[in-house]
C-alpha positions in Angstrom: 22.3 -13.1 -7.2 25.9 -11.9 -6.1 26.6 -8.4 -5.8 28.8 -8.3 -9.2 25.5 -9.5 -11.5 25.6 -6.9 -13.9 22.3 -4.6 -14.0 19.8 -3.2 -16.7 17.6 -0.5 -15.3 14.3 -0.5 -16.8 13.5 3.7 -17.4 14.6 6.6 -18.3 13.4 9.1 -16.0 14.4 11.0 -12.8 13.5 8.0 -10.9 15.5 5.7 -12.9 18.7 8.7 -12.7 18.5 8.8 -9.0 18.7 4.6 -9.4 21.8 4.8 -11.6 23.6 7.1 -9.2 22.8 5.1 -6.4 24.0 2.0 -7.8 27.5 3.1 -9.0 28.1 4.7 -5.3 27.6 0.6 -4.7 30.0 -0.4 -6.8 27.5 -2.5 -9.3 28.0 -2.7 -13.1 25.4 -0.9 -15.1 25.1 -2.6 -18.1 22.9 0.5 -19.5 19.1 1.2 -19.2 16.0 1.0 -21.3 13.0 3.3 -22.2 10.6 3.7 -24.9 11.6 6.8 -25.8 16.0 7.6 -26.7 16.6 10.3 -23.8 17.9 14.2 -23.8 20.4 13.6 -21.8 23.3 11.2 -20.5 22.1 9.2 -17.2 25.2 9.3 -15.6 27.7 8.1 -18.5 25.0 4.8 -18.2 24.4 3.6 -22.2 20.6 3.9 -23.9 20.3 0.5 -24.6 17.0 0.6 -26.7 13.3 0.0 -26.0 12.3 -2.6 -23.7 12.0 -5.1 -26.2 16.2 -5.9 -26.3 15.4 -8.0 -23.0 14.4 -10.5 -24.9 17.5 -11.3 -26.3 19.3 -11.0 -22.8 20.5 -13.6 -21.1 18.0 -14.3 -17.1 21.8 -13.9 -15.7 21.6 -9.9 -15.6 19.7 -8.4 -13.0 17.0 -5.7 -13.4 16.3 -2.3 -11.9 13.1 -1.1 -11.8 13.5 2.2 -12.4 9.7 3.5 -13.2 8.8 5.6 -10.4 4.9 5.8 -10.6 2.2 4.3 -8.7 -1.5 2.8 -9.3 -3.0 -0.6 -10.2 -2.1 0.2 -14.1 0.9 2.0 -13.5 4.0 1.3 -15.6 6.0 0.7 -12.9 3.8 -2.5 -11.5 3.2 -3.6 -14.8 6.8 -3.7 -16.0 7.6 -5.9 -12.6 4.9 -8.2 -13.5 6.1 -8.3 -17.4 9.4 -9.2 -16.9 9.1 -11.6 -13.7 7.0 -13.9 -15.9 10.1 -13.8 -18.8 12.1 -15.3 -15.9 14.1 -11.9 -15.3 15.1 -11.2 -11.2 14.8 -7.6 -9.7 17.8 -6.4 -8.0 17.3 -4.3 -4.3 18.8 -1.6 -3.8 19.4 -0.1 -0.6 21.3 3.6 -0.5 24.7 3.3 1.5 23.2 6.5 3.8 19.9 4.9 4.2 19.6 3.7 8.1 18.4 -0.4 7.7 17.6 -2.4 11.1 19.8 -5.7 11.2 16.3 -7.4 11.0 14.6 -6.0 8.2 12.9 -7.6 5.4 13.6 -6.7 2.0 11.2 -8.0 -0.7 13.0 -8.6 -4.4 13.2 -5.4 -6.5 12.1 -2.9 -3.1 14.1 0.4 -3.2 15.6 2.3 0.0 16.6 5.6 -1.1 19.3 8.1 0.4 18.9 8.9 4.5 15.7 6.6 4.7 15.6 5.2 8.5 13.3 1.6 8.4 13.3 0.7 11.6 13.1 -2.9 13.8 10.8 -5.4 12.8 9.7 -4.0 9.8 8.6 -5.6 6.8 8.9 -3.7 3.1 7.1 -6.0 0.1 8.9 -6.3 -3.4 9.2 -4.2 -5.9 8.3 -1.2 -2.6 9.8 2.4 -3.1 11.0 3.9 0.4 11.8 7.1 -0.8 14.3 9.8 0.4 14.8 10.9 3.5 11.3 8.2 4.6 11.1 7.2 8.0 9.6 3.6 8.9 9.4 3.1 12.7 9.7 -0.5 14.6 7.4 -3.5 13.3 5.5 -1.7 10.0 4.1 -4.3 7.2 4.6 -2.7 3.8 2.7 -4.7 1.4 4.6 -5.6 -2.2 4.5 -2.6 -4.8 3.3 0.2 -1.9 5.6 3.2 -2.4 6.4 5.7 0.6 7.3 9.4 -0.7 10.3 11.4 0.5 9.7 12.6 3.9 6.6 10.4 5.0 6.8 9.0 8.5 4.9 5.7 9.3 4.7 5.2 13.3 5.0 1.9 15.0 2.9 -1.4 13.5 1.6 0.9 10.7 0.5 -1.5 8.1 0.5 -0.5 3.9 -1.5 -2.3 1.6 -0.4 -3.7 -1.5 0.0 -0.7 -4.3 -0.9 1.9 -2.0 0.6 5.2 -2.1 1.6 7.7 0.9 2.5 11.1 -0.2 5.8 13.1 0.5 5.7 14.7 3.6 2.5 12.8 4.8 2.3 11.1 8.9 0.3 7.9 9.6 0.1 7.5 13.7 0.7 3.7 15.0 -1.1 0.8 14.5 -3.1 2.3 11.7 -3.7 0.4 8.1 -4.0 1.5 4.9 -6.2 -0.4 2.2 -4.9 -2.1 -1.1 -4.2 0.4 -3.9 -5.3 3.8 -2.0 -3.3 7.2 -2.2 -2.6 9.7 0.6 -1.9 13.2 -0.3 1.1 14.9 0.6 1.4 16.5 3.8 -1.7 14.2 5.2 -2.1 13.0 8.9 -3.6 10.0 8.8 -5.5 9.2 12.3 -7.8 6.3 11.6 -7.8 3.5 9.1 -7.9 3.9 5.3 -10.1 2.1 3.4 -9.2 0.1 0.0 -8.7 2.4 -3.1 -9.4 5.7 -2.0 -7.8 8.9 -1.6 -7.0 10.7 1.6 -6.0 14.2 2.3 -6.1 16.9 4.5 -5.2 17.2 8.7 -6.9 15.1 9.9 -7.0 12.9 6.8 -10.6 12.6 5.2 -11.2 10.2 1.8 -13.2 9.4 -1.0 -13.2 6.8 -3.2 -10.9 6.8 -6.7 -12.4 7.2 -9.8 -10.2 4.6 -11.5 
């Protein structure tokens, strides 16, 4: 859609507050935002629309923000892309006008770049992704859809991410290294070796074992 598609932000959170700054620094029309519960505070001068449930009554020409920050196979966040992709509603990206983008990266619909990310060459980021403050991405890294990369992570070179997976702020994965489907690695982790499907790693070097959920 063009840049002047005016945009609902699904959340209310800090997630969602950092999304609604970001977005009038771009210049894009905020319709409002949604959330379960009425907030505490103004967002940013943005208007409390309701619960989620007004979409149903909006018009597909709006854009949505996904602005649910959490992570996991049942998280909100990957649930509420799923929900409202089916109705027919489109995700807007949003890249952060400090954030440093190569010429030939690929965006997925709905993925995130937030303030002074660098994504390098060659890289790939999923849809509905989450590249997260100050997150650096180095040349030719795969970044499967709904994976989110926490302020200050570095991935290296051909580093590939899994679908859903989570890598923790702070946290280093060396090149060429892949991370399963769905699995978590704690903050501050240096992950030397492949990770495995749905498990959690932590420490230096990064050990696992396998989630409970």
């Amino acid at each position: 859609m063009a840049m002047n598609t005016p945009i609902i932000v699904v959340g209310g959170g800090g997630h969602a507050g950092v999304l609604i700054a970001t977005l009038l620094m771009l210049n894009r029309t905020v319709v409002g935002f949604v959330d379960p519960s009425p907030p505490k505070r103004s967002i940013f001068g943005a208007k409390y629309l309701g619960d989620d449930s007004v979409l149903r009554n909006k018009d597909r020409d709006i854009e949505l923000v996904n602005g649910v920050g959490s992570v996991g196979l049942k998280s909100p966040r990957y649930l509420l892309f799923l929900k409202f992709r089916s109705q027919g509603f489109r995700f807007a990206t949003v890249v952060h006008p400090s954030a440093v983008v190569a010429a030939d990266v690929r965006i997925g619909e709905g993925a995130q770049i937030m303030a002074t990310a660098v994504v390098q060459p060659g890289t790939r980021v999923g849809a509905n992704c989450i590249i997260n403050t100050g997150a650096v991405i180095d040349h030719d890294c795969e970044i499967r859809p709904h994976a989110h990369i926490a302020p200050g992570a570095v991935l290296c070179g051909r580093v590939w991410i899994g679908t859903g997976a989570h890598i923790g702020a702070g946290a280093s994965v060396i090149q060429e290294i892949r991370v399963g489907p769905w699995s978590i690695v704690g903050a501050g982790a240096a992950v030397i070796r492949n990770v495995p499907a749905g498990v959690t790693a932590l420490g230096v070097p990064a050990t696992w074992q396998k989630n409970r959920n």
